[in-house]
Structures are given as structure tokens and as C-alpha cells.
C-alpha positions as CSV (number, residue, x, y, z in Angstrom):
1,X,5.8,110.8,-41.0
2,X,7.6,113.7,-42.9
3,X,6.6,116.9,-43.8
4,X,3.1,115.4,-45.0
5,X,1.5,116.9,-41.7
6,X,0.7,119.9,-43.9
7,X,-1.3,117.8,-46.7
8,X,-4.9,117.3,-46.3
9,X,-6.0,113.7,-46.0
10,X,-5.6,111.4,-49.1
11,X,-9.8,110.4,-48.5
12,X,-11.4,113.5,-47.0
13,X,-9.0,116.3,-47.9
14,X,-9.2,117.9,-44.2
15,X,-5.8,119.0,-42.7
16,X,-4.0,116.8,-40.5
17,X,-2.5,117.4,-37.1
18,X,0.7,115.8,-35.8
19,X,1.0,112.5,-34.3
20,X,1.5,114.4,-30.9
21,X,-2.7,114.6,-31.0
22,X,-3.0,110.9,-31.0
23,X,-3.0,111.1,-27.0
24,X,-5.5,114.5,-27.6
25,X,-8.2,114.9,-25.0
26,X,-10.5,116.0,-27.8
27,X,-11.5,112.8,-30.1
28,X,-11.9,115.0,-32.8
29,X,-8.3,116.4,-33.0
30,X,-7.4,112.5,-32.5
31,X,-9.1,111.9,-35.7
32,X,-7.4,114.0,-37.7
33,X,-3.9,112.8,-36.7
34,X,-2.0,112.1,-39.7
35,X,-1.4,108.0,-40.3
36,X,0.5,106.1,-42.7
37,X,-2.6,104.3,-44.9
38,X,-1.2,101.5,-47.1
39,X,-2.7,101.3,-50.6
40,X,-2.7,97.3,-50.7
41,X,-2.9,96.4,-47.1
42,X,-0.2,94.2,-45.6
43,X,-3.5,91.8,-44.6
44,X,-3.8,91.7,-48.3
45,X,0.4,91.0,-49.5
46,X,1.3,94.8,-49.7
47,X,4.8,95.8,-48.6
48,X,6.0,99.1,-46.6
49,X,7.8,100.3,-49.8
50,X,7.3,104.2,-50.5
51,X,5.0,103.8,-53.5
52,X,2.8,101.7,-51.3
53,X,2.0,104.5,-48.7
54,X,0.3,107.2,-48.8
55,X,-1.2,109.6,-45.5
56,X,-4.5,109.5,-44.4
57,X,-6.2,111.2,-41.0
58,X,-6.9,108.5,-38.0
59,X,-10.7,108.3,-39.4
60,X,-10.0,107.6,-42.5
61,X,-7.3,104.8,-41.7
62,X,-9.4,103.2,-39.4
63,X,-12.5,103.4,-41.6
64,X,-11.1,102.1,-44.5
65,X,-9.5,98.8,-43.1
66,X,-8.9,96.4,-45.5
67,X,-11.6,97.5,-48.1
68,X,-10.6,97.8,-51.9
69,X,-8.9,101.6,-52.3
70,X,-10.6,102.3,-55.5
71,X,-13.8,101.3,-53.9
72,X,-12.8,103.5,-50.3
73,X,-11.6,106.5,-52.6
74,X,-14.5,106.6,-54.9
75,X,-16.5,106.3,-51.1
76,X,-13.7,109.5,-50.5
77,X,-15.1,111.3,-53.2
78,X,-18.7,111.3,-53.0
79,X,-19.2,111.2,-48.8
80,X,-16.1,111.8,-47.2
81,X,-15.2,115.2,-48.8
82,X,-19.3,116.6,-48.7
83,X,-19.2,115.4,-45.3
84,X,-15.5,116.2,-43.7
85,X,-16.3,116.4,-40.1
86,X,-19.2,114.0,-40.0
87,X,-18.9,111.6,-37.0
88,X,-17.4,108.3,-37.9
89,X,-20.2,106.2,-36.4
90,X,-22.1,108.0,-39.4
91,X,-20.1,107.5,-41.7
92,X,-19.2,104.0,-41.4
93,X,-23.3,103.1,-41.7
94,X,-23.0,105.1,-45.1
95,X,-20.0,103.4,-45.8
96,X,-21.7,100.1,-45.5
97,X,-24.6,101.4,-47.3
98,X,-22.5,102.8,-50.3
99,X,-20.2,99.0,-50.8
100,X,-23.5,97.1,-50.1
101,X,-25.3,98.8,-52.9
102,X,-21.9,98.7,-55.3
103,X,-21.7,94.9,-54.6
104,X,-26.0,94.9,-55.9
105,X,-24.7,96.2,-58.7
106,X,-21.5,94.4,-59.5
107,X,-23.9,91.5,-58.8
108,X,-26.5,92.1,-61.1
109,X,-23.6,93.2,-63.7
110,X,-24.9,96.9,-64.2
111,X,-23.4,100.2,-64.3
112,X,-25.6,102.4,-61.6
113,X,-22.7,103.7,-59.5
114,X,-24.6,107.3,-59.5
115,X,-27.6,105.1,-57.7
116,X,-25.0,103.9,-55.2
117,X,-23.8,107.1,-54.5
118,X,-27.3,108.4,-53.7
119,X,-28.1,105.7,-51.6
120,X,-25.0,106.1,-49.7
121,X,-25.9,110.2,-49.2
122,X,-29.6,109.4,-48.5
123,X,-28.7,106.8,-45.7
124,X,-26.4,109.5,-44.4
125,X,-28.9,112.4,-44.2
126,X,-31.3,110.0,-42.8
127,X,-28.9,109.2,-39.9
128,X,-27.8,112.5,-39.6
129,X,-31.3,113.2,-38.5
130,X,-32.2,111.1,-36.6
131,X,-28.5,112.1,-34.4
132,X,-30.2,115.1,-34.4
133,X,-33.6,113.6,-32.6
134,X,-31.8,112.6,-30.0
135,X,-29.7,114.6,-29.3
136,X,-32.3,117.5,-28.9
């Protein structure tokens, strides 16, 4: 992991910390430890060649799995970077939210991607409040 420490995350855009914080008391700081995020996965035939990687924080990574990257980095665009320090447990229900709706609409063969993206934001508010109910 070069000199990328200084580069936000390819998804969220939020700095990354060193691999040193992977062992971090703070989960937090663990999740923005910089990672090594492979555009095709290797579960899916990609290689470790250089124009296969890119850097990603921890959440991110882990977030993204296997999933399609065009699918994960139009997910990037439209939560990840309005939501930066959202909790992952958040996230990933939007996440499922926002690749649920896109595969409704691949399904039924229409473009209404804006749709999926305000489903995805909707279900993420929603859970943000009720976090916020009980944790009161």
C-alpha cells in the first residue's frame, strides 16, 4: 500500500488512515484503514495486476464484496459520499435497498435509476431514525 494513504477512498471519498489502525481500539479509525479493493474480484476471475486495483477504506471493501463495481460506485455516489461516516450496519440495509430496487428495474426493463436512488436515501433516513429512537 504506497503513498495512496493520502487519497480519499475510491467509494466514499473520506481520507484513509494507515494499515497500522487496523488493530485501532476505535472501530471507526479501523474503518477507514486504507485496503487494496479489486475491481473484478478474484471470486469473480480478476488478477492482482496494477490496473485491477484500486484503494478503498476497510468499510467500503468489506461492504462491497463481490457486488458489480459499477453498481457499488453508482451506490458510492449517491449514499456513500452524502453519508461518509454513516455506520456500516446502516449502510449495508440501504445498500440492499438501493441493488434490490436496481434489479426491479433491470427486471421490468425500465430506466428509473433516479427512483432507486431515492429509495435507497429514504430507507436510509428511515433507519437513521429509528438508530436515533433507541438510542435516546
Amino acid at each position: 500500500l504506497k503513498s495512496t494513504v493520502n487519497e480519499p477512498c475510491h467509494y466514499c471519498k473520506r481520507p484513509m488512515l494507515p494499515p497500522s489502525y487496523m488493530n485501532h481500539e476505535n472501530p471507526l479509525l479501523r474503518q477507514q484503514t486504507i485496503s487494496e479493493e479489486h475491481i473484478i474480484p478474484r471470486s469473480k476471475g480478476g488478477t492482482n495486476d496494477s490496473h485491477n486495483i484500486t484503494y478503498a477504506c476497510a468499510r467500503c471493501n468489506s461492504m462491497r464484496g463481490s457486488l458489480n463495481y459499477e453498481v457499488f460506485l453508482l451506490f458510492s455516489r449517491h449514499v456513500l459520499q452524502n453519508y461518509p461516516n454513516e455506520t456500516t450496519i446502516l449502510l449495508r440495509s440501504s445498500l440492499l435497498q438501493f441493488v434490490t430496487s436496481l434489479a426491479e428495474i433491470a427486471i421490468k426493463n425500465k430506466k428509473e435509476s433516479n427512483r432507486a436512488i431515492s429509495l435507497a436515501l429514504l430507507k436510509l433516513k428511515d433507519d437513521q431514525n429509528k438508530l436515533r429512537g433507541i438510542y435516546k
